[in-house]
MARGU-548880 format. One record per residue (C-alpha): x, y, z; residue in three letters. Coordinates in steps of 0.2 Angstrom, whole numbers, plus 2048, in hexadecimal, padded with zeros to 3 digits. Layout:
XYZALA
...
END
This chain:
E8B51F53FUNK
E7951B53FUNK
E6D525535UNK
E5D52652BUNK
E6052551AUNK
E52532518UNK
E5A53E522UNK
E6953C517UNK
E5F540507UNK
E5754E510UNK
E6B55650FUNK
E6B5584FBUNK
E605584EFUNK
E5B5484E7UNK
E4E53C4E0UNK
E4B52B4EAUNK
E4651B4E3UNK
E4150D4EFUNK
E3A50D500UNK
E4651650CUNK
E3A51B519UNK
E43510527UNK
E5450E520UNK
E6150F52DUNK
E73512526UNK
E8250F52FUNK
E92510521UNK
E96518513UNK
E9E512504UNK
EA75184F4UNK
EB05084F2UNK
EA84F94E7UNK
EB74EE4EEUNK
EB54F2501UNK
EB04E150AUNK
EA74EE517UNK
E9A4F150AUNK
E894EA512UNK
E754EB512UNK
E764FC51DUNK
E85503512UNK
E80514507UNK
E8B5124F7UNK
E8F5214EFUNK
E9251F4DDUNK
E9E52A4D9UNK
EA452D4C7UNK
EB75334C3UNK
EC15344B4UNK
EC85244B7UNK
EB851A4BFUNK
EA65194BEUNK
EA15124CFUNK
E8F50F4C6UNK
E945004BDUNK
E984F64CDUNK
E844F94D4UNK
E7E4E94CDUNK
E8D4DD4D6UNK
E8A4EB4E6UNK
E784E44E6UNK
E7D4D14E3UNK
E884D44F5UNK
E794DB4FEUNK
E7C4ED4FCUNK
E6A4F74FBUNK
E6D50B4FCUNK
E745134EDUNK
E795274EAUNK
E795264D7UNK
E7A5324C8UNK
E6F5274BFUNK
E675154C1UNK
E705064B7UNK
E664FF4AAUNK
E5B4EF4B0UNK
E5F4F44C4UNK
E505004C7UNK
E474F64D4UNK
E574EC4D9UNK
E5A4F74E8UNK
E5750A4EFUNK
E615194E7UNK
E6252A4E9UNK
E655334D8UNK
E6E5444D8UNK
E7554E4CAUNK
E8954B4D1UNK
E8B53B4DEUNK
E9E5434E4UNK
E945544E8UNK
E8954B4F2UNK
E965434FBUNK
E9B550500UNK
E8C55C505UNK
E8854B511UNK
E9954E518UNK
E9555F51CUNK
E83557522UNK
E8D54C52DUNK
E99558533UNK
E8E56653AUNK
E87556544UNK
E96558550UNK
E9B56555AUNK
EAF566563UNK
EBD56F55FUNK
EC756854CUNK
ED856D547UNK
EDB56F532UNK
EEA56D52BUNK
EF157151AUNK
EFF577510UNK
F0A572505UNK
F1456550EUNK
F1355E521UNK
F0155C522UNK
F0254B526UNK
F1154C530UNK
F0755A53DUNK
EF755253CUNK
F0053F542UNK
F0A54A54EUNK
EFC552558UNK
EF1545557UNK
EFE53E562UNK
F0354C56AUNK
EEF551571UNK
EE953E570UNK
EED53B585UNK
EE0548589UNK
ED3548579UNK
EC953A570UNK
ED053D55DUNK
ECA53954DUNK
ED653E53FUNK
ED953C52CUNK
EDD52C527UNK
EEE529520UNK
EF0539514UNK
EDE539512UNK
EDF54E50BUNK
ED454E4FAUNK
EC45514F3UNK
EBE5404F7UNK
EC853D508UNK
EC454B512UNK
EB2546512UNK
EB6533516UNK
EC0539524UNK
EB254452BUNK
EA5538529UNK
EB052A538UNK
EAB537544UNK
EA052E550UNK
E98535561UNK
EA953256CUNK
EB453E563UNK
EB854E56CUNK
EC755355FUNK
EC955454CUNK
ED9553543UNK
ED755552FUNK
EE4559522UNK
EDC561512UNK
EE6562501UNK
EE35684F1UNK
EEA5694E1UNK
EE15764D8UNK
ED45884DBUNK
EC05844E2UNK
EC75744EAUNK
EC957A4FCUNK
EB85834FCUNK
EB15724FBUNK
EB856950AUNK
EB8579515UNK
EA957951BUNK
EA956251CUNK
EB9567528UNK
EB357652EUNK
EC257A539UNK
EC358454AUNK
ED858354CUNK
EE1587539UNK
EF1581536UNK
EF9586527UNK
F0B57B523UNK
F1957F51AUNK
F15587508UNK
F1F57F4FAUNK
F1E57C4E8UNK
F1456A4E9UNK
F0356D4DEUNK
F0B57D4D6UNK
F0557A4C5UNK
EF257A4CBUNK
EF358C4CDUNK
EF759B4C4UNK
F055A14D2UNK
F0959E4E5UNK
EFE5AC4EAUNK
EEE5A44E5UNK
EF35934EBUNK
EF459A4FBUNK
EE65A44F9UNK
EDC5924F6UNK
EE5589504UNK
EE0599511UNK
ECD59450DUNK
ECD588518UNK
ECF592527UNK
EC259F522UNK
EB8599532UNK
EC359253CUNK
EC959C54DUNK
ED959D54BUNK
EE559C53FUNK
EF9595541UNK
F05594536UNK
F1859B533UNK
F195AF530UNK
F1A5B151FUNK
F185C3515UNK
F0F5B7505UNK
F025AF513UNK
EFE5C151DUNK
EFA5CC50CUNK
EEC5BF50BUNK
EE55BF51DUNK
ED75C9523UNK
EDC5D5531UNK
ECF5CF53AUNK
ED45BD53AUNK
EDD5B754AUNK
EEC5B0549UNK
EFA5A8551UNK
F0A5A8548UNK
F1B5A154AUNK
F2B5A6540UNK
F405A6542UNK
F445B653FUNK
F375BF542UNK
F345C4554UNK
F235CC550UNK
F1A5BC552UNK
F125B255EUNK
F205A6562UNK
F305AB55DUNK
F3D59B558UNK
F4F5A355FUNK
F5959455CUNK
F5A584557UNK
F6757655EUNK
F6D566554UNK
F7655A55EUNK
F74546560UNK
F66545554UNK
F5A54F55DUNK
F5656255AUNK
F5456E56BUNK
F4A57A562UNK
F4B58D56FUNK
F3959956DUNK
F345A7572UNK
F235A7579UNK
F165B6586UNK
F265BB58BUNK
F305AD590UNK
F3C5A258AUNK
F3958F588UNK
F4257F57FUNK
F3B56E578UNK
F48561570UNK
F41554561UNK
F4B54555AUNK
F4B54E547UNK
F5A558541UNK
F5255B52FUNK
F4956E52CUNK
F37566527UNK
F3555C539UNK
F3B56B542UNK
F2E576538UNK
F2156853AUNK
F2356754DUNK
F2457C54EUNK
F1257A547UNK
F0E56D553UNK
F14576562UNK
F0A58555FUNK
EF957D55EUNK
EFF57456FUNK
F03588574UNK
EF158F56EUNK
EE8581576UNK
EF3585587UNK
EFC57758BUNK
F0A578598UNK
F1C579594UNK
F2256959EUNK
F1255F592UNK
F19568584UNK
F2B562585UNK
F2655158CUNK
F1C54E57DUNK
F2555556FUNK
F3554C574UNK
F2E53D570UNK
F2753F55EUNK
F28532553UNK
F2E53253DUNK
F1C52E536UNK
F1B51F52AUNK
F0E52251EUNK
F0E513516UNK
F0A501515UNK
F154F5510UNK
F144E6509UNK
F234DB50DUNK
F294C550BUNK
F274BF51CUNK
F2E4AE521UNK
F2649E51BUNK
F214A450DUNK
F154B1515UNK
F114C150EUNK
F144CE51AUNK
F094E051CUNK
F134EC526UNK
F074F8530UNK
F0E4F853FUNK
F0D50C546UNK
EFB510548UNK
EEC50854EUNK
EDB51254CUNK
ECD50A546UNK
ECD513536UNK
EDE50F531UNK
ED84FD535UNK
ECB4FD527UNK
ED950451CUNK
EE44F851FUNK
ED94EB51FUNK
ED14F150CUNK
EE64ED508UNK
EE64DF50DUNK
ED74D8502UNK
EE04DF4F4UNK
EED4D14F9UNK
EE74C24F1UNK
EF64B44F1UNK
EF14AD500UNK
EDF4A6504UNK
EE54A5517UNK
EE54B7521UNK
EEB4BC533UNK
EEA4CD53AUNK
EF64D2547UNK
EED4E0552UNK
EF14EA561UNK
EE74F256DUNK
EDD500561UNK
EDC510569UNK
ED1523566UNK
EC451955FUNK
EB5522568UNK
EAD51556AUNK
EAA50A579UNK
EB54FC57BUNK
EA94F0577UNK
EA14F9567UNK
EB24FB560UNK
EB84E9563UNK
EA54E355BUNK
EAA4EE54EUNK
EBB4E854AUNK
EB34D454BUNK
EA84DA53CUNK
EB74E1533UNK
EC04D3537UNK
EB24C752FUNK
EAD4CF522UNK
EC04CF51BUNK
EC14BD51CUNK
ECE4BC52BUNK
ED34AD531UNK
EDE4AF53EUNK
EDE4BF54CUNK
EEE4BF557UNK
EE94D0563UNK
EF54D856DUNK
EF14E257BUNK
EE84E158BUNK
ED84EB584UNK
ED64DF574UNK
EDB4D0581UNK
ECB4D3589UNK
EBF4D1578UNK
EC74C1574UNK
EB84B7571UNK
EB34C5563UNK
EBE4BC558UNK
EC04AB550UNK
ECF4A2552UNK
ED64B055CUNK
EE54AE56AUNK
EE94BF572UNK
EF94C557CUNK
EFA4D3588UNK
F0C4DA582UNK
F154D7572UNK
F234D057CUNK
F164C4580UNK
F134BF56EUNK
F254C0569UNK
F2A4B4579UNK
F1D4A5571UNK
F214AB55EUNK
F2949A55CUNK
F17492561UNK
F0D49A552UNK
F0F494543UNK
F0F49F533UNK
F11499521UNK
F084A0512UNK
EFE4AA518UNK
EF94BD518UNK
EFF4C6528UNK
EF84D752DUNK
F054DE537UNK
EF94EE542UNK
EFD4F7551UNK
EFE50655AUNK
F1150D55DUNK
F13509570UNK
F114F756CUNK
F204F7561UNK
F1B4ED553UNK
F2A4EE54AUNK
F324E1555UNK
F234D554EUNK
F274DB53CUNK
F3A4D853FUNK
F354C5543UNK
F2A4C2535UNK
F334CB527UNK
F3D4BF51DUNK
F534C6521UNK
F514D851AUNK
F5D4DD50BUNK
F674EB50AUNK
F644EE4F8UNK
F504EE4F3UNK
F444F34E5UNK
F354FE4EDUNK
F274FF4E2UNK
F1950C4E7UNK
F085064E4UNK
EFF5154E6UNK
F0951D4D9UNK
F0550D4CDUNK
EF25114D0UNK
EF55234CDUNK
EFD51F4BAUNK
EEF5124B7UNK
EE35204BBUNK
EEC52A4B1UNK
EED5214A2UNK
EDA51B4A6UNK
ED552D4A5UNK
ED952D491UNK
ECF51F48DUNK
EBD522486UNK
EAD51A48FUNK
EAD507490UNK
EBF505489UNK
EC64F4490UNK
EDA4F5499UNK
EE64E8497UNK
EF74EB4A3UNK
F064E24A1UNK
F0D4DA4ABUNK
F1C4D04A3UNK
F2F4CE4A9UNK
F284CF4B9UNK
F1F4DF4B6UNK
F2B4E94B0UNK
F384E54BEUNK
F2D4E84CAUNK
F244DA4CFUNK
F174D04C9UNK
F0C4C84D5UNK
F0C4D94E0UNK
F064E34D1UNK
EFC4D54C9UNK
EF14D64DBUNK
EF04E84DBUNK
EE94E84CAUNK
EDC4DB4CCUNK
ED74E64DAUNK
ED64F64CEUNK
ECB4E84C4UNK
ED54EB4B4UNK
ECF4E04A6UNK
EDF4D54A1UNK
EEF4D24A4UNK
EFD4D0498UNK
F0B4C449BUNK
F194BE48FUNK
F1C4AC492UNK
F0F49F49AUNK
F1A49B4AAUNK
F174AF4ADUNK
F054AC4ACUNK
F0549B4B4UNK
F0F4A34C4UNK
F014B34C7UNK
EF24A34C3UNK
EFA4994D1UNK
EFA4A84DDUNK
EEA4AA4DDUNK
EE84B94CFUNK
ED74B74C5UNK
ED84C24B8UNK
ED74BD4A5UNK
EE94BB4A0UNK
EF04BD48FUNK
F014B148BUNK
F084BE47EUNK
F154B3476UNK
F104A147BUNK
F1A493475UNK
F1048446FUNK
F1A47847CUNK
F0E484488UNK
EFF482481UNK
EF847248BUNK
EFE47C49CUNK
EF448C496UNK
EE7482491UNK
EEA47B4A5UNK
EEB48A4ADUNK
EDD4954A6UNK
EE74A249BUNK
EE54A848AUNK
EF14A647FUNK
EF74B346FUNK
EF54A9460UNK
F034B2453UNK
F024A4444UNK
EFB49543BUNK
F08489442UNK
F0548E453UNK
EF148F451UNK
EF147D44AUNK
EFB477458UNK
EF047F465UNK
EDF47845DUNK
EE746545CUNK
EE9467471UNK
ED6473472UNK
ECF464467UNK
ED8456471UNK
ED245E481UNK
EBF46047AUNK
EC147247DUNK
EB347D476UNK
EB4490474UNK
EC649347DUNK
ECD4A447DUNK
EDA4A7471UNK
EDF4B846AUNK
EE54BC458UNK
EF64C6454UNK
EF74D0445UNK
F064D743EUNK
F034E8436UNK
F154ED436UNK
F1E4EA446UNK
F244D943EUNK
F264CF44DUNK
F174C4450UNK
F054C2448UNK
EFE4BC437UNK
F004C7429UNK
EF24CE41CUNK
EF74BE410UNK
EF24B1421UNK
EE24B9424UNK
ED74AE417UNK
EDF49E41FUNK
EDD4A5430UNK
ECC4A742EUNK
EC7498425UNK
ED148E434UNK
EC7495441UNK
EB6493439UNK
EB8482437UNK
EBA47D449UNK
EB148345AUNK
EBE480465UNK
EC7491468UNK
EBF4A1469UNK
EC64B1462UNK
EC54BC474UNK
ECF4CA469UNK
ED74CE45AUNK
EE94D845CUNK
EF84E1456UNK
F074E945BUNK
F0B4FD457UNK
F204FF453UNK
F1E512452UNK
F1151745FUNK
F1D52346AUNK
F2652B45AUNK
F1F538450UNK
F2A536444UNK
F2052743BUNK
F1052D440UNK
F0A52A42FUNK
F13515431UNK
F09516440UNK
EF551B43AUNK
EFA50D42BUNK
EFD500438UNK
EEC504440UNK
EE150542FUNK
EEA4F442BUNK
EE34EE43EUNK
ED34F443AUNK
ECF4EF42AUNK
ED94DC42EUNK
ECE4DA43DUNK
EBE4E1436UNK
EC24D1428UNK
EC24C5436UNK
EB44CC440UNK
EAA4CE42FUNK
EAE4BA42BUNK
EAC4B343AUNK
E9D4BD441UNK
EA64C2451UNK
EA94D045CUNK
EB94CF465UNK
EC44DB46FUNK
ECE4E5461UNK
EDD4ED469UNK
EEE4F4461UNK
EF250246DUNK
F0150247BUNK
F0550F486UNK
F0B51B478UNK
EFE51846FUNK
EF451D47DUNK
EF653047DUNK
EFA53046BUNK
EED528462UNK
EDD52A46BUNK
ED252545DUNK
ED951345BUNK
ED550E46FUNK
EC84FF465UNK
EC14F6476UNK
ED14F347FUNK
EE34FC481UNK
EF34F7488UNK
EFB4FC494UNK
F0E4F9498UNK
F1A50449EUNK
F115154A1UNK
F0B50D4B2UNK
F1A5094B9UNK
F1F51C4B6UNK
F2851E4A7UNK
F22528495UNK
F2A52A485UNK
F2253B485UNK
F2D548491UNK
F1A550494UNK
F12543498UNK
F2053D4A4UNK
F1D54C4ADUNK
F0B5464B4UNK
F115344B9UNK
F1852E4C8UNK
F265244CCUNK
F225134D1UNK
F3550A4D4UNK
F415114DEUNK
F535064E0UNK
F5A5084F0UNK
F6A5024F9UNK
F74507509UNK
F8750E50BUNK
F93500511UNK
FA3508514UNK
FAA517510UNK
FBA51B510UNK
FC852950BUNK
FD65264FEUNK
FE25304FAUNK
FE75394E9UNK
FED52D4DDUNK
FE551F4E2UNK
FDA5154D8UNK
FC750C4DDUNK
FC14FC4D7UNK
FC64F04C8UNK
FD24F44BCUNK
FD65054C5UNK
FCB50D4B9UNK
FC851D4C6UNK
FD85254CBUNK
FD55334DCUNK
FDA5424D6UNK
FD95494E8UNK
FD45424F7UNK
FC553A4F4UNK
FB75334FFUNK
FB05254F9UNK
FA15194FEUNK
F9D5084F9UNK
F8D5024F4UNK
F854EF4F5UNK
F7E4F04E2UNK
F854E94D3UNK
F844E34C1UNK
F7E4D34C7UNK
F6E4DE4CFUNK
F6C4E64BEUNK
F774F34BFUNK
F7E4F94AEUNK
F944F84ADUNK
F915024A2UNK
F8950E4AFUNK
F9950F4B6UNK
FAB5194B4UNK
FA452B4B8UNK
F935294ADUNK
F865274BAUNK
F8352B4CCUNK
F795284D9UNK
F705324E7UNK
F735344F9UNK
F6C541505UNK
F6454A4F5UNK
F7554B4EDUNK
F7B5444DEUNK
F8A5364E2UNK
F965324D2UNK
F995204D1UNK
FAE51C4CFUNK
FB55104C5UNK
FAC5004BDUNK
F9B4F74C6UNK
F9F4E74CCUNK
F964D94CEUNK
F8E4DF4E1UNK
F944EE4E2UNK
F975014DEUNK
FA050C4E4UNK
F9E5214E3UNK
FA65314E9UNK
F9E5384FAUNK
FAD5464FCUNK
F9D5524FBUNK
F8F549504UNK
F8B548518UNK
F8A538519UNK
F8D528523UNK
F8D516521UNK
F7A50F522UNK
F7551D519UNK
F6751B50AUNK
F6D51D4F9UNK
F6051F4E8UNK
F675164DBUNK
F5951B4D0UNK
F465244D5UNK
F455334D2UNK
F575384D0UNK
F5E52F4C5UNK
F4F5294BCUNK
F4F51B4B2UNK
F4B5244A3UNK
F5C5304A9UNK
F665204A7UNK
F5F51B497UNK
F6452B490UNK
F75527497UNK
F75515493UNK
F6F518480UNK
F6350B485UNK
F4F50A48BUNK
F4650C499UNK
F414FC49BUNK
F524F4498UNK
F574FD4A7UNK
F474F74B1UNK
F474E54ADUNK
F5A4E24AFUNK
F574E44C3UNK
F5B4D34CBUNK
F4D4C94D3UNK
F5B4C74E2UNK
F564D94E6UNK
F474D94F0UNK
F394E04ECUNK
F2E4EE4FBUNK
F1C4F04F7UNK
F164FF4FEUNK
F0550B500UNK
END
């Protein structure tokens, strides 16, 4: 991309502050955190219900960004650098999408629908990539904001486009119609996914359908719901099982040896391709793939070469321990230079290690010349603070010199044949290649011995509950998150990262070591030690965090050390019991409390706090509001005193969504964003963050009459099959979750565990399941939940998370 920045504002209609008349742009930005941002970057400031883009301009500016798109100038930044003021920055995203888009002119294939989008698009990009120069959505980049950042990577060399569009509600799809502007429509499978957007299936389809209102042709699977709202007129080219009145006409379908033959029907002939799926959803997914290979005339011999050898798409990265203590990002299917700045932006989020190596294949469908890409990709590779490339491929081998520090090998096996050469130790290793260089085998060597059990914790679904619970916040309202007992279960350090890249404003630990542990890998946050010992203070003094203080005993102890030390000002923050009866100084401590901390400069009151007992119970509503008019009229005493202005904050995640108007400067936020509410409705808009997995051991048949595990506490009524699982009460499995109560869930069907848990192992009746050994098995996710086995247990959410082992390893995943 290289354009005038005046021919940009020429697109929308704005008011430009600066001197712009020779301003060449060759990126654009929505991101404050992207070490792509530079002096010929165009920021758009875009403003959502859980961000305000605006309020990082001024640190933008300090890191040599210059063109702005704003809804409005920061206060004291007028003359700091150009902007371009509009009434709605996303809007003009997109209307320079659209710009952008009509600067191009070759065939683009569009794709939604309810599920598969992703699936097709990956599948035909490598399906048509031997004979075009493709540039396609990113990852699952469907929405209101990345359809237009996938448009906008078109560059001058592309002679094919491949974008998925989704969308959850009505006047969505008009917008990014016309920034796709497809010529081939494909329409996937119709399901029930973003069903509560819309009034009824009709109209969901009727909104999905607007994107093909310009588009040639229009493919999909014959469906009486999808023809009563298509235009007699519109050319289509249709595709069904049992109904011969279509284009191609799907006979028969053969499952044998893991691959499907699948028998159609097509201008009279009769023709067969085989694909390595058995499942419904990949036959349906490669049907829609074939028939864009049909309409675009492909031979039947590429057809069946080609569609043999489809691939399951990973759409996901994943962050895994690698040997040495390395941390380990598995990327390892595609290489584009797209997914590469994706990637890369991960990876920046990844802050225990100072020390970074990138592991790249050759990239391919760039569109660009070799040498522009490979310039390119030695920018990226600087401007993320890379210290090691290792490039694989005879392509990359030749643009060596690019890179700093950089050894190259033509073929894997190359790299893998000197692995014992290189050494890897703590360190950040970014694992990404294209699929025909089999990078799995270098992922296989670097990943520390895999489990059979793990944890995997969705990181996209824990920014989409912080969003979610920042969306209830009022301007300005500062977040804390915990992150205690290893955040929730989940992880600490992982999580503690990712937030620090959502630039939350604290995190909350229990204990010091917690705190000490995130300090020492790197995590800059503030950190608050919730219930600090006073054997801790001198390391929290140490180590930079900021201690709870809950009494006079404990404050005195800590301003002996501060004093001691010379300290002046330290953070500390005050705990006020208004009722929970746990920790904090009562209304009786308050006059000491104060007259303690006037007389010495030592400690700082960052923030006064308490703790609400009630906060997800309506029952003690009215318990509830006292404990917050005791908060506010307790801390207003101190701030009054002691001429301050600290952060207040009472409110957790309940208190959140039930008491609004007690946010004061700072919430915080526990379990909600790890996926669990005390509130059934509210549960229904979170997303599940942890999902316990295992894999079948054995199986095996008894007989009726006899018994499975200790104490023969399950006696086999009939034959039964049974499977043994490699989880126990020693991984924070409940016995008690045992004997019949609970059940676990393989192939989407619910599994009864038999007898007691043992210490490593479960075992559960299969006599209904298709299954074999190796097979996955859910011991909680989305079925059962954790706040199902709560219910069962008589227990809580978070007992049920934090009892989960840290000899089960943690997946970190995108």
């Amino acid at each position: 991309m290289s354009i005038l920045l005046k021919n940009i504002i020429s697109v929308f209609s704005a008011t430009c502050y600066g001197d712009i008349s020779s301003v060449i742009i060759d990126h654009i930005s929505i991101d404050s955190r992207s070490s792509h941002n530079g002096s010929n970057t165009l920021f758009f400031a875009l403003i959502g219900p859980n961000n305000n883009a605006h309020l990082y301009i001024e640190e933008l500016i300090s890191e040599g960004v210059n063109n702005f798109v704003v809804s409005y100038i920061p206060e004291g930044l007028d003359d700091k650098a150009n902007f371009i003021v509009v009434e709605n920055t996303l809007v003009a995203f997109q209307i320079f999408a659209i710009y952008y888009r009509g600067l191009f002119d070759f065939p683009v294939i569009g794709i939604t629908g309810s599920n598969g989008k992703t699936i097709v698009k990956e599948w035909l990009n490598f399906l048509l990539s031997p004979d075009f120069n493709i540039i396609r959505s990113p990852k699952s980049f469907n929405s209101q904001v990345g359809v237009p950042l996938s448009v906008i990577a078109i560059n001058e060399k592309h002679n094919l486009g491949i974008f998925e569009a989704g969308i959850s509600t009505i006047s969505e799809m008009e917008k990014l119609e016309p920034i796709v502007k497809p010529t081939i429509g494909v329409l996937t499978n119709i399901g029930t996914s973003h069903d509560e957007g819309f009034e009824n299936t009709t109209q969901k389809i009727a909104e999905k359908l607007l994107l093909f209102k310009s588009s040639d042709v229009l493919i999909y699977k014959k469906d009486e719901r999808v023809d009563a709202l298509i235009s007699s007129k519109r050319t289509t080219f249709s595709w069904s099982f049992d109904n011969e009145n279509v284009d191609v006409f799907v006979t028969e379908t053969k499952i044998s040896n893991k691959k499907t033959t699948i028998f159609y029907q097509f201008k009279g002939g009769l023709y067969e391709i085989d694909i390595p799926f058995e499942d419904m959803a990949s036959i349906e997914n490669a049907i829609s793939c074939l028939l864009v290979l049909l309409y675009m005339k492909y031979d039947n011999v590429t057809i069946h070469s080609r569609m043999e050898l489809l691939y399951p798409v990973e759409m996901r990265l994943e962050v895994k321990n690698g040997i040495n203590n390395c941390n380990l990002i598995d990327d390892s299917y595609s290489s584009d230079f797209q997914s590469l700045k994706i990637a890369l932006d991960f990876l920046e989020s990844q802050n225990k290690f100072q020390k970074k190596t990138l592991i790249l294949s050759d990239i391919f469908q760039s569109g660009l010349t070799d040498e522009e890409l490979y310039g390119r990709v030695a920018k990226l590779v600087v401007a993320n603070n890379i210290q090691r490339v290792i490039g694989i491929g005879q392509t990359i081998s030749e643009f060596k010199n690019r890179f700093v520090n950089c050894v190259t090998y033509a073929h894997t096996s190359d790299f893998l044949a000197d692995f014992e050469n290189l050494d890897f130790s703590n360190e950040t290793i970014l694992v990404k290649g294209a699929r025909s260089f089999e990078f799995e085998e270098i992922v296989a060597v670097l990943e520390q011995k895999k489990h059979e059990t793990v944890l995997e914790i969705n990181l996209n679904a824990l920014s989409y509950n912080l969003n979610f619970y920042k969306a209830k916040l009022k301007p300005n309202i500062k977040i804390m998150v915990m992150v205690k007992a290893f955040g929730y279960g989940n992880g600490g350090l992982e999580i503690a990262s990712l937030l620090e890249h959502h630039q939350v404003d604290y995190l909350g630990v229990a204990f010091a070591d917690e705190g000490i542990s995130l300090k020492n890998d790197g995590i800059r946050l503030p950190i608050m030690v919730l219930n600090p010992e006073s054997t801790s203070f001198s390391s929290i003094i140490q180590h930079q965090l900021e201690p709870e203080i809950y009494n006079l005993r404990g404050l005195n102890n800590f301003l002996k050390i501060a004093e001691h030390k010379k300290l002046k000002h330290f953070p500390i923050h005050i705990k006020l019991d208004t009722g929970m009866h746990r920790l904090g100084f009562e209304r009786n401590d308050i006059l000491e409390l104060i007259q303690t901390l006037k007389e010495n400069d030592a400690v700082q009151v960052k923030s006064i706090l308490s703790h609400m007992a009630t906060s997800d119970d309506k029952v003690h509503y009215e318990f509830a509001k006292g404990q917050i008019q005791l908060f506010e009229e307790l801390s207003s005493q101190m701030m009054t005193e002691l001429q301050i202005n600290p952060i207040r904050h009472i409110l957790n995640t309940s208190g959140i969504s039930n008491f609004p108007e007690a946010q004061f400067n700072m919430v915080r936020l526990g379990i909600g964003i790890y996926g669990v509410s005390n509130d059934p409705e509210e549960q229904k808009f979170l997303e599940n963050v942890g999902t316990l997995k295992s894999v079948i051991s054995q199986i095996r048949t008894i007989p009726a009459g006899d018994s499975v595990g200790y104490g023969r506490r399950f006696m086999a009524q009939k034959e039964t099959k049974v499977a043994t699982i490699p989880i126990g009460y020693a991984d924070g499995i409940s016995r008690a979750w045992g004997n019949g109560i609970g059940y676990v869930t393989i192939k989407n069907r619910k599994a009864k565990i038999l007898g007691s848990v043992c210490m490593d192992m479960l075992m559960v009746e299969v006599t209904d399941v298709d299954c074999i050994e190796g097979d996955d098995v859910i011991i909680f996710g989305e079925s059962p939940t954790v706040i199902e086995m709560a219910h069962a247990l008589n227990t809580i959410p978070y007992e049920i998370l934090t009892s989960i082992s840290q000899r089960v390893k943690r997946v970190f995943y995108r």
